[in-house]
Structures are given as structure tokens and as C-alpha cells.
C-alpha positions in Angstrom: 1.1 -46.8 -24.1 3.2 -45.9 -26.9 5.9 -43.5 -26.2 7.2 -42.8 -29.8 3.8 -40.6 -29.8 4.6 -39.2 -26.7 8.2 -38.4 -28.4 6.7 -37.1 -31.8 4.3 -34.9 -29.6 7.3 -33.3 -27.4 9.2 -32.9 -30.5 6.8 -31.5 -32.3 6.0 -28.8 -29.9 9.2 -28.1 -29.2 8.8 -25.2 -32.1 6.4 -23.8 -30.9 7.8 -23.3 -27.3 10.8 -21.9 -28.7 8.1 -19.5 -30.6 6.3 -18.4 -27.0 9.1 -17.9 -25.7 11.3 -15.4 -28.5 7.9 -13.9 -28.2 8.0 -13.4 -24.3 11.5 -12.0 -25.0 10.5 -9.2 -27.4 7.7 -8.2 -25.6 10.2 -7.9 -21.9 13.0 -6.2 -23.9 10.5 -3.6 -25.3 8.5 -2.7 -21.7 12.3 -2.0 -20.6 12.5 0.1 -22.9 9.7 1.8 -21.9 10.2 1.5 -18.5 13.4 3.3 -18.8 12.1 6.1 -20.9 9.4 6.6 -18.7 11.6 7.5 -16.0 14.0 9.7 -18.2 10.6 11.1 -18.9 10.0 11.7 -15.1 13.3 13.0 -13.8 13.2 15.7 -16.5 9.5 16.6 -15.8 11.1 17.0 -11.7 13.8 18.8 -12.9 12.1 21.5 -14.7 9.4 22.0 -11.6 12.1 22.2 -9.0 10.9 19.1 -7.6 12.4 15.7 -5.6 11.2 12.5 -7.8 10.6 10.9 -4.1 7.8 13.7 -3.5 6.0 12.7 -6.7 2.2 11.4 -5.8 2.9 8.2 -7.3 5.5 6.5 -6.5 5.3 4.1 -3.4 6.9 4.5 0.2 6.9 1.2 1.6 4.8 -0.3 3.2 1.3 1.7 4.0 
């Protein structure tokens, strides 16, 4: 077995780890984003029909 392949294969990918994961990193920044609009989006849509967010047909209240 010859472990400067082994080293010159964990090297090599180490770019393209680093790659995934900047990747993985945009894509969770930007569904936070989202996510947080989203709910801007729904406590103003509850605040101009008078109603509690809690009441709304989707959200979840524990366990069913």
C-alpha cells in the first residue's frame, strides 16, 4: 500500500470539500433569508385580518 497516493488523493480533494461546503453555506444563509421573510410576510398578512399567527391552519401544535 502506498500512502503518498493516499496523501495526494486527500490533498487533492481537499478543494473540492472546501467547494461543497462554501456551497452548503450559501445555499443555508439564503433559506434564512427566506425563512425570515416568510414570516415577516405572515405576521403582516395576520395583522391586517385581525388574526392570532397561532390560529393560522398551518402551523403545528405539538404533538397530534
Amino acid at each position: 500500500m502506498d500512502f503518498s497516493q493516499i496523501g495526494n488523493i486527500i490533498v487533492g480533494s481537499i478543494p473540492a470539500v472546501a467547494a461543497v461546503g462554501f456551497f452548503l453555506h450559501r445555499i443555508e444563509r439564503r433559506f434564512n433569508f427566506l425563512m425570515i421573510e416568510h414570516e415577516i410576510l405572515v405576521k403582516d398578512y395576520c395583522d391586517r385580518n385581525n388574526i392570532e399567527v397561532h390560529d393560522l391552519p398551518t402551523r403545528v401544535r405539538g404533538i397530534r
